[in-house]
C-alpha positions in Angstrom: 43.1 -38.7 13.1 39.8 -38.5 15.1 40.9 -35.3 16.8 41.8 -33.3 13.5 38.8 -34.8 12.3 36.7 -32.8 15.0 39.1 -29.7 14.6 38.2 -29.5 10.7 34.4 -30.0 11.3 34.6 -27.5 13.9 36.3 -25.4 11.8 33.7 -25.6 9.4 31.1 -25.0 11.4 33.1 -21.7 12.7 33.4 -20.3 9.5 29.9 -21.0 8.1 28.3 -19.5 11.2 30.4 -16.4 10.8 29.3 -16.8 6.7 25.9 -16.4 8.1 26.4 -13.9 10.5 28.0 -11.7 8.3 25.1 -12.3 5.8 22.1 -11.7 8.1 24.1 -8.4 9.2 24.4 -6.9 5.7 20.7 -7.8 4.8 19.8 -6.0 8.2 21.4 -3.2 7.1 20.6 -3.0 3.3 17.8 0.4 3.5 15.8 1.2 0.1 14.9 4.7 0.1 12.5 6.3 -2.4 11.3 8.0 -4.2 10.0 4.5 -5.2 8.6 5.1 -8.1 5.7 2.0 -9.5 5.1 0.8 -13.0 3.6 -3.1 -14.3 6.0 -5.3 -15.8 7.4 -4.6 -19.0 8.5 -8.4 -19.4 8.3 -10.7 -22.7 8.2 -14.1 -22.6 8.9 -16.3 -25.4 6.7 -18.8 -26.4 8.6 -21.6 -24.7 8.9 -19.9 -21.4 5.0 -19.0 -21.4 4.0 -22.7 -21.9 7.0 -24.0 -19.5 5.4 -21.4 -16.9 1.6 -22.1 -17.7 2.6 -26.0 -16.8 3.9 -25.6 -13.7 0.5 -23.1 -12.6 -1.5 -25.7 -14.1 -0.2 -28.3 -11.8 0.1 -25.6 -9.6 -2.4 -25.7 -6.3 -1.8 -21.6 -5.4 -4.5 -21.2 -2.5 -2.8 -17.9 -1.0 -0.8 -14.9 -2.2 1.9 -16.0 -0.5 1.7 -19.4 -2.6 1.9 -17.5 -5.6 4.8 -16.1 -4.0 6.9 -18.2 -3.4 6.4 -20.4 -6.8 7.2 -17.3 -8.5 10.5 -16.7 -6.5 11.1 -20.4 -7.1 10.6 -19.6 -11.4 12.5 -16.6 -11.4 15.4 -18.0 -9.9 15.5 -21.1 -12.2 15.6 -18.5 -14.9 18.4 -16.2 -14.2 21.3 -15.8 -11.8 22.5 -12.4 -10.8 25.2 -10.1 -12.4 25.7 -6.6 -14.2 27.8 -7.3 -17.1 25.3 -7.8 -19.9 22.6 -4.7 -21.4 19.6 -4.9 -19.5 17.2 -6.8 -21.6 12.8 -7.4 -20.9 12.5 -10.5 -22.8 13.1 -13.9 -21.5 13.4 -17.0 -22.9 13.8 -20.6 -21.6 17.4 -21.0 -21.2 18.9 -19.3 -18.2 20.3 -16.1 -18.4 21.9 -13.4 -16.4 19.5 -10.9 -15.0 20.2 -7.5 -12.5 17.7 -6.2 -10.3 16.0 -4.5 -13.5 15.5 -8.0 -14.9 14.4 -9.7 -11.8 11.6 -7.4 -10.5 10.1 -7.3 -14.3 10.2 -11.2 -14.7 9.0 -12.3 -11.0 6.3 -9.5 -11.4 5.2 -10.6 -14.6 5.2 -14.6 -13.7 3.4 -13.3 -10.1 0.5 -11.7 -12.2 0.2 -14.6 -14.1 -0.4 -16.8 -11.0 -2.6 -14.7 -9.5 -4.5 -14.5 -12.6 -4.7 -18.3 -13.4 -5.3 -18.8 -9.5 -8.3 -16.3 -9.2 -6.1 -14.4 -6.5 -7.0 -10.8 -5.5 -3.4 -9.3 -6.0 -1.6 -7.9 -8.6 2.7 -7.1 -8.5 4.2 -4.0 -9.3 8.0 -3.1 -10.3 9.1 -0.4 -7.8 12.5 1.7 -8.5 13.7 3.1 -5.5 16.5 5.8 -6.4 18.7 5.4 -3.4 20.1 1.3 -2.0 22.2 1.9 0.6 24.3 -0.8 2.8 25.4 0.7 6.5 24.3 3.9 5.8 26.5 4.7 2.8 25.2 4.0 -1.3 27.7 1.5 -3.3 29.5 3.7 -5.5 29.2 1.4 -8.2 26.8 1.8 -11.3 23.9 -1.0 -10.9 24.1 -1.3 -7.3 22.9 2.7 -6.2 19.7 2.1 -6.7 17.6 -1.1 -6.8 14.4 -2.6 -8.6 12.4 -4.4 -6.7 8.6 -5.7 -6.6 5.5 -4.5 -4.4 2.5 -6.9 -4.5 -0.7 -5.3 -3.4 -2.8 -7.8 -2.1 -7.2 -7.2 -1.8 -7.4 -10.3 0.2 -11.0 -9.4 1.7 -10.2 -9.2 5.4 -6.3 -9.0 5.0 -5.3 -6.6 2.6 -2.1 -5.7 2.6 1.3 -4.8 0.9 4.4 -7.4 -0.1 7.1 -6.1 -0.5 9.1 -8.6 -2.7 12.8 -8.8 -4.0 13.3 -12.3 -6.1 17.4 -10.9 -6.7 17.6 -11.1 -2.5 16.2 -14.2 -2.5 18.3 -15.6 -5.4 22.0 -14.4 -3.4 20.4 -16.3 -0.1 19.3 -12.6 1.4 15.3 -13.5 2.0 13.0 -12.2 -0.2 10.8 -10.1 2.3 11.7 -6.3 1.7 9.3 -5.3 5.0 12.6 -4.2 7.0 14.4 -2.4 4.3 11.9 0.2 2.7 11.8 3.6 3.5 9.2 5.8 2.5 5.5 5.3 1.2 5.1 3.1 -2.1 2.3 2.7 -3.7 0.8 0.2 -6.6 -1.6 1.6 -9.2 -4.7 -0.1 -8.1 
C-alpha cells in the first residue's frame, strides 16, 4: 500500500512539473509585436464596484508602483475570469464576469490609475493594442487571440523612471504578469 502510495505521489509530482514546464515554455515564447498602439482606459465602473474598490485603497498602504501593482492584479482578477464567448463590454460591475484581453487591460488600467491617484504615486497605466500575439513564432489563427491588449505603466519615480509592462489576463491563467520578455517594438504612453 505504502509503495503505490509513493508511486502515485511521484506520479503527481511528474506530471505537475511537466504542467509547469510546459507552462513556463509557452509564456517564454509568447512575442507581442506592435504596432502597439496606446490609449487610457475606457472602463466604467458601477457604483458598487467604485466604492468596493475605494475600500480596499483606503485600507490600502500602496508605498511603490509596484504595490499599486500588484493590488490591482489582485482586483482585476477577483472581477473577471478569462474567455471570448461574450461581446466585449467597458463597464464593470461587482459581480464577476467574463472578461478577454480587451476587458482586462481597460479594467486593471483603470483600477491602477485610481491607486496611483489615491496613493499620490507618480505613474499613470495605459491600454496598449499590439496587432500581432504570436506563440513559437506562428499567430493563433483564432479571432481574439491574434492580437492582444495589454497594459504599459509609465512610472516618473524621481530617480527610477521607468516602463511596466503589465498583462493582468497572464497573470489571471498563472502566466506572470511582467510583459518585459515578450514586447517587441517601442511603446509609448501619452505622458
Amino acid at each position: 500500500m505504502k509503495k503505490k502510495a509513493r508511486m502515485l505521489a511521484l506520479a503527481l509530482l511528474v506530471i505537475v512539473g511537466l504542467t509547469l514546464f510546459a507552462i513556463a515554455l509557452t509564456r517564454a515564447n509568447v512575442k507581442l509585436e506592435g504596432p502597439h498602439t496606446t490609449r487610457v482606459s475606457s472602463a466604467t465602473l458601477d457604483k458598487s464596484l467604485e466604492a468596493a474598490i475605494e475600500f480596499k485603497l483606503r485600507e490600502a498602504r500602496l508605498a511603490t508602483v509596484e504595490d499599486a501593482i500588484e493590488l490591482s492584479l489582485r482586483l482585476t482578477g477577483a472581477r473577471l475570469h478569462f474567455g471570448l464567448g461574450h461581446p466585449t463590454r467597458l463597464s464593470f460591475g461587482a459581480e464577476p464576469r467574463e472578461g478577454n484581453s480587451i476587458e482586462y487591460a481597460h479594467l486593471f488600467a483603470r483600477i491602477f490609475d485610481m491607486a496611483a491617484a489615491r496613493s499620490k504615486l507618480p505613474a499613470r497605466a495605459y491600454v496598449v493594442h499590439s496587432d500581432r500575439a504570436a506563440v513559437f513564432e506562428k499567430v493563433v489563427p483564432l479571432p481574439g487571440l491574434r492580437d492582444h491588449d495589454w497594459v504599459v505603466v509609465e512610472d516618473e519615480t524621481p530617480g527610477a523612471s521607468r516602463q511596466w509592462f503589465v498583462d493582468a489576463t497572464f497573470e489571471d491563467a498563472w502566466l506572470g504578469w511582467d510583459l518585459t520578455h515578450n514586447v517587441k517594438g517601442n511603446v509609448k504612453g501619452r505622458r
